[in-house]
C-alpha positions, -999 to +999 in steps of 0.1 A: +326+489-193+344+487-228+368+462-242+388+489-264+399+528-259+384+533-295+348+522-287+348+542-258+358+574-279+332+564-305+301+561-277+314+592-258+312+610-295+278+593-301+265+606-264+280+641-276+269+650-313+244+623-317+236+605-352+263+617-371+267+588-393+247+588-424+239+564-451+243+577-489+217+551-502+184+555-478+196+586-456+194+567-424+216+582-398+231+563-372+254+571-336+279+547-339+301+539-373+298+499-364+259+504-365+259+521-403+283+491-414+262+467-403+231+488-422+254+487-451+255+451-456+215+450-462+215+467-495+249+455-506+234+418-495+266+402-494+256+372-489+235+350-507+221+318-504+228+297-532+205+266-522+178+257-550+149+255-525+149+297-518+166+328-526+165+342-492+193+360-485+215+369-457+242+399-445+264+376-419+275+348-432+268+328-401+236+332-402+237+320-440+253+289-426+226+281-398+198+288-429+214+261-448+212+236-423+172+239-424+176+228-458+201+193-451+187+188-420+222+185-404+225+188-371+259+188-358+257+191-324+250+161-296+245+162-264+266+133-246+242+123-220+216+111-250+227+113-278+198+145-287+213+161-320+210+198-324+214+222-352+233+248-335+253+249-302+226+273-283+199+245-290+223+224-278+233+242-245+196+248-234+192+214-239+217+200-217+208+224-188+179+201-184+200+176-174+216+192-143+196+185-111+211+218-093+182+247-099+201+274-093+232+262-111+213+258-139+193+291-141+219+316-134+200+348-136+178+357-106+155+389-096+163+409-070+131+413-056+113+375-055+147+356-061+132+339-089+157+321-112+160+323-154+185+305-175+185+340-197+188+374-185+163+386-209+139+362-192+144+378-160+145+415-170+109+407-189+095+388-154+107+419-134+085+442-159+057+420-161+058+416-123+071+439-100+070+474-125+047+492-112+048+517-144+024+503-169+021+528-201+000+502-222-036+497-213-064+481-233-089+504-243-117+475-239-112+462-207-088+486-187-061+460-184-024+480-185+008+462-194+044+469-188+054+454-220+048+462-255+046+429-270+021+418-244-004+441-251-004+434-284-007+398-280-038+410-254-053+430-279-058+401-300-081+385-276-108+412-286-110+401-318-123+373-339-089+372-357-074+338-357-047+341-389-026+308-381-045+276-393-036+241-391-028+221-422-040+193-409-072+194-393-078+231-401-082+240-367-072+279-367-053+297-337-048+337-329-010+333-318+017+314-340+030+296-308+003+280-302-002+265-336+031+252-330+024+239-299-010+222-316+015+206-347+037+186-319+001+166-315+000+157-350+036+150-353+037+133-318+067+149-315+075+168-283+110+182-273+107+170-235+090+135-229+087+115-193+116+089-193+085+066-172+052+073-186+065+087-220+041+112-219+054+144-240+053+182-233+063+212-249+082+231-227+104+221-197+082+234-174+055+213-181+077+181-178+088+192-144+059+193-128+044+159-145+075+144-130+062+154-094+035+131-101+055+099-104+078+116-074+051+128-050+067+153-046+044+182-037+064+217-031+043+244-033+018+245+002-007+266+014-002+289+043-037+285+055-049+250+055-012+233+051-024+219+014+008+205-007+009+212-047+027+200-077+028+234-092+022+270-084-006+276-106-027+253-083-018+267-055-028+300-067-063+284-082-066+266-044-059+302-029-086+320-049-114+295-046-114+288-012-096+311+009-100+347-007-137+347-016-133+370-043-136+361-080-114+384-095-125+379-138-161+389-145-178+382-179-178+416-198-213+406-214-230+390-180-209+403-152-207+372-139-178+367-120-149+336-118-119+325-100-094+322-128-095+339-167-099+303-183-135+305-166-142+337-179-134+322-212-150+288-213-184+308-203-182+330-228-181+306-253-204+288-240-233+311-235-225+342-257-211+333-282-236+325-313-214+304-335-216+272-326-196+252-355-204+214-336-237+202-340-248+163-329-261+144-351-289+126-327-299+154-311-292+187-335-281+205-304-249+227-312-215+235-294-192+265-296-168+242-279-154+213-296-146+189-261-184+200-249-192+185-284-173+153-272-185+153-241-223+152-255-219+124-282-207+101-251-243+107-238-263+089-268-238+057-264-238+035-239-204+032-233-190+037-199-151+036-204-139+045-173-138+020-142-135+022-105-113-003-090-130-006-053-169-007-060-169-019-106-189+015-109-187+027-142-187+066-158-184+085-195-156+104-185-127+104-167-131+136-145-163+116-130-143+086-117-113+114-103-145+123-085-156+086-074-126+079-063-123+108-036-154+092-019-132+059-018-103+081-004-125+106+018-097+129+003-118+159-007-100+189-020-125+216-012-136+216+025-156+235+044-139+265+070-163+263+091-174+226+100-145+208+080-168+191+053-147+180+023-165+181-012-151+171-044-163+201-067-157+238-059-202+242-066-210+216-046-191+236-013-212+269-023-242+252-021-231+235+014-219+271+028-251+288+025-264+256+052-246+275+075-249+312+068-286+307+059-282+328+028-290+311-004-276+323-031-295+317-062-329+340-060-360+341-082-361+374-096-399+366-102-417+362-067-379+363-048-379+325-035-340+315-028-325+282-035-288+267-027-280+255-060-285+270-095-300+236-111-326+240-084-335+275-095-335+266-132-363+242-126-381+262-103-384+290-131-397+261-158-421+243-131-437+278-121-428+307-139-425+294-179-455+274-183-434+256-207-422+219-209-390+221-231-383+191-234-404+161-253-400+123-251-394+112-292-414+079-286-446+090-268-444+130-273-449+137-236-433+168-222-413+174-192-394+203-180-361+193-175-336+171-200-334+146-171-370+139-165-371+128-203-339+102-195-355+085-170-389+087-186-374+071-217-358+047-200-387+032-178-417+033-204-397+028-236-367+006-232-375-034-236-344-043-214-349-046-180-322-063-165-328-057-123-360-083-114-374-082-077-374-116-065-406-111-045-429-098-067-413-104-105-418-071-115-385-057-135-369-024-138-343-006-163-331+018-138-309+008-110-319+034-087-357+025-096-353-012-083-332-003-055-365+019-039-389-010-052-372-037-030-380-016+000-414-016-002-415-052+005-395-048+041-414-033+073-377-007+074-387+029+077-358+047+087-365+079+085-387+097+111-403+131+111-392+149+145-426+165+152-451+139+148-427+108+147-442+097+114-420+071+094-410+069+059-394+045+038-377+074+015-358+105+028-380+125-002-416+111+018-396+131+051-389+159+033-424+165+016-443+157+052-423+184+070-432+210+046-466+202+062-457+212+096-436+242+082-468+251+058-438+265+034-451+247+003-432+251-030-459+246-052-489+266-051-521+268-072-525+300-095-565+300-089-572+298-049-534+295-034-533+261-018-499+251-014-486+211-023-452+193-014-449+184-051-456+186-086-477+157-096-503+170-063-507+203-076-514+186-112-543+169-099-554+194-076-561+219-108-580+194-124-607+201-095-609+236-107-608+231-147-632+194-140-604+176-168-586+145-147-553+145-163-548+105-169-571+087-193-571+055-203-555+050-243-580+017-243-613+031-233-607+068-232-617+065-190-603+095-169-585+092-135-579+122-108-547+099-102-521+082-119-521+050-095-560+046-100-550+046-136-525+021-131-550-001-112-573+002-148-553-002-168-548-040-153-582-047-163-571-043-199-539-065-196-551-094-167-522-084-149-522-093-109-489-086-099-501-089-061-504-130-050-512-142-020-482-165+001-509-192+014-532-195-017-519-183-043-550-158-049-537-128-071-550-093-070-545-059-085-533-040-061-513-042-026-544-030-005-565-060-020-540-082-011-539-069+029-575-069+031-575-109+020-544-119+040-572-116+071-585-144+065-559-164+069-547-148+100-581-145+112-568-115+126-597-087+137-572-054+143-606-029+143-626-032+177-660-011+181-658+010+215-695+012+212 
């Protein structure tokens, strides 16, 4: 459809004969006689800017007028709902849609296939290739992935390389794509286009803003069609699809083939584990990060500081996804729950491992002698404990070794710290751990709550249950290399070996004595100090140990519990 009889003749002429319009100066030929005049004006450069700051320079004269305006800073256009100045009337106009509530009023362009509505029309002829064209002409060579659109595989492409051209003045931080170092500046600048009117939190795109406003709102649109779970934004529901009700993980690490829900996964773990530059390195520690909030994350570990509060039970964590977490046991809202039995869990991992108590598959196998395990942290161990023969990690104080980072933690903490703010009020005896003190003031009750189903044996601990059934079961985890006797835990098997090499693995630092045991070392070791921690209700008598102290509490109860059937 055409405004004037002349421009119709002219594209008719254009569709007939061609380019038949021809620049003298460069040759370029051209269909249509409006097209070459406009070429014309780039070498004749009619326009000019004549502003001190640059010599750029300009063939519409509009355009030479909206350059200028960078320069003064004018901006001549305001919205009349807030008073928001604009440099041009377009800025202005994509402004004030954000004011109207009506969506569809206010995005005027929609597809024809999913009805999804754009306030441009080149917005929604891009979503209709990027989505719904099936033709794809553009695929990466590296990993197979095809693209409808030119400038998106280009912008893919980059993602292969170690390119990162755009770099921050500021902090030098470097970026592949020129968006996002702009998107990075508004954080320095503290100067976003769309802020929250209640929190005054700022975004860079409208988007964004919208669905942070659902959070003041509640408002929760987007629901899943399987378990009836609400949203503030599509992207979660799609993330909420993927993880729990398709169980596929559709990105796989090109280096590892490990596989993940969404493409930031695929990322993170890349950089993470493949990577070998790691720029951020701890001071305390010397261990390094490719990631800069990992690095952030660590430093928090060598503090002591706890920032982050929970209202209900004064519990206190480094970070703030650990209270989100807390909090859901508060709530007993849990966001990933279990199909079968209905079991909510706060983390996607910690559902995996619970699934495989039902379909009796673990999914974490020893590729040395094939033993399975539900979590991954449990294998890890299993392949230092057994299979390494190496403690990696040492205590700094007392040079001991330990196999895991966590064993060194709580070592530290309970032979090295002075502090020691939890004291039993029975016995005196203080701890640094929590957790420590908590088990210790057991021991002085008669409560053993947990009872073994086979022999009705009780324990005080849920561990003590645990390590007794693998008696009955005789499915021991930790076996001896020499003759194959199996133990329910480490510290057995330790002493156990020590029967075969004739070296008991505690000794005394005072005398150079060796024990078979730790708690016969313990006892010794009181010898050296005059400590009797154990005293005696009636008379005050102390003693070394607990069984010293039962054996003397007869005679006060004159009690005789052994009886001679002879």
């Amino acid at each position: 459809m055409f405004s004037y009889q002349n421009t119709v003749t002219e594209q008719q002429a254009a569709h007939a004969e061609g380019n038949q319009y021809t620049c003298d100066m460069c040759k370029k030929s051209f269909a249509l006689r409006t097209t070459l005049k406009s070429h014309w004006r780039t070498h004749k450069q009619e326009y000019q800017s004549s502003s001190n700051e640059c010599i750029k320079s300009f063939y519409d004269k509009s355009n030479l007028n909206k350059h200028k305006q960078s320069h003064t800073g004018e901006r001549l256009f305001f919205c009349k709902l807030c008073n928001k100045s604009y440099s041009n009337q377009s800025k202005l106009k994509k402004h004030q849609c954000t004011h109207r509530d009506d969506g569809i009023r206010n995005r005027p362009y929609s597809c024809g296939v999913c009805k999804k509505a754009f306030l441009r029309k080149c917005n929604m002829k891009e979503h209709y290739q990027r989505v719904h064209c099936e033709v794809r002409p553009f695929r990466c060579d590296v990993c197979d992935k095809s693209f409808a659109i030119q400038t998106d595989f280009k912008r893919h492409k980059i993602m292969h390389s170690e390119e990162r051209p755009y770099q921050c003045d500021v902090c030098n931080m470097s970026f592949r794509y020129l968006n996002a170092l702009k998107e990075h500046m508004f954080r320095h600048n503290n100067d976003y286009p769309y802020t929250c009117d209640l929190c005054g939190k700022g975004y860079i795109c409208q988007s964004n803003l919208t669905v942070h406003m659902r959070l003041h709102t509640g408002d929760r649109p987007y629901v899943c069609d399987v378990c009836d779970k609400s949203f503030i934004g599509q992207n979660l529901l799609k993330e909420h699809l993927r993880r729990l009700h398709s169980h596929e993980d559709p990105y796989s690490c090109d280096e590892c083939k490990k596989a993940f829900v969404t493409m930031v996964g695929v990322k993170r773990h890349y950089q993470r584990m493949h990577v070998d530059v790691r720029p951020f390195s701890c001071d305390v520690c010397n261990k390094s990060f490719a990631i800069e909030t990992d690095f952030k994350r660590h430093k928090i570990i060598h503090t002591e500081e706890r920032p982050y509060d929970c209202e209900v039970c004064n519990m206190s964590f480094r970070d703030l996804s650990g209270l989100k977490r807390h909090i859901l046991k508060h709530k007993k809202e849990y966001p990933y729950a279990c199909g079968l039995c209905g079991k909510g869990f706060s983390c996607p991992s910690k559902l995996k491992i619970h699934v495989c108590v039902h379909t009796g598959e673990p999914p974490y196998i020893c590729n040395v002698c094939d033993k399975s395990f539900s979590g991954r942290k449990l294998l890890k161990e299993h392949l230092r404990r057994l299979h390494s023969r190496e403690d990696l990690y040492s205590c700094d104080e007392c040079k001991k070794a330990f196999v895991t980072k966590v064993e060194v933690k709580r070592h530290y903490q309970r032979m090295h710290v002075e502090v020691r703010p939890f004291s039993c009020d029975d016995c005196n005896k203080s701890f640094a751990i929590e957790t420590d003190f908590k088990r210790h003031k057991i021991i002085h009750t008669e409560k053993r709550p947990y009872h073994c189903d086979v022999c009705n044996m009780s324990f005080r601990y849920l561990s003590g249950l645990k390590r007794h059934i693998l008696k009955h079961k005789k499915d021991y985890p930790y076996t001896c290399d020499l003759c194959g006797k199996g133990f329910s835990c480490p510290s057995k098997l330790k002493i156990h070996k020590c029967g075969h090499t004739g070296e008991p693995p505690y000794i005394c630092n005072v005398c150079d004595k060796s024990f078979a045991q730790k708690s016969r070392l313990n006892r010794h070791l009181c010898l050296h100090t005059g400590e009797r921690p154990y005293i005696c209700d009636v008379c005050n008598q102390t003693f070394v140990d607990k069984n010293a102290l039962k054996v003397h509490q007869v005679v006060h109860t004159e009690e005789r519990p052994l009886v001679c059937d002879a």
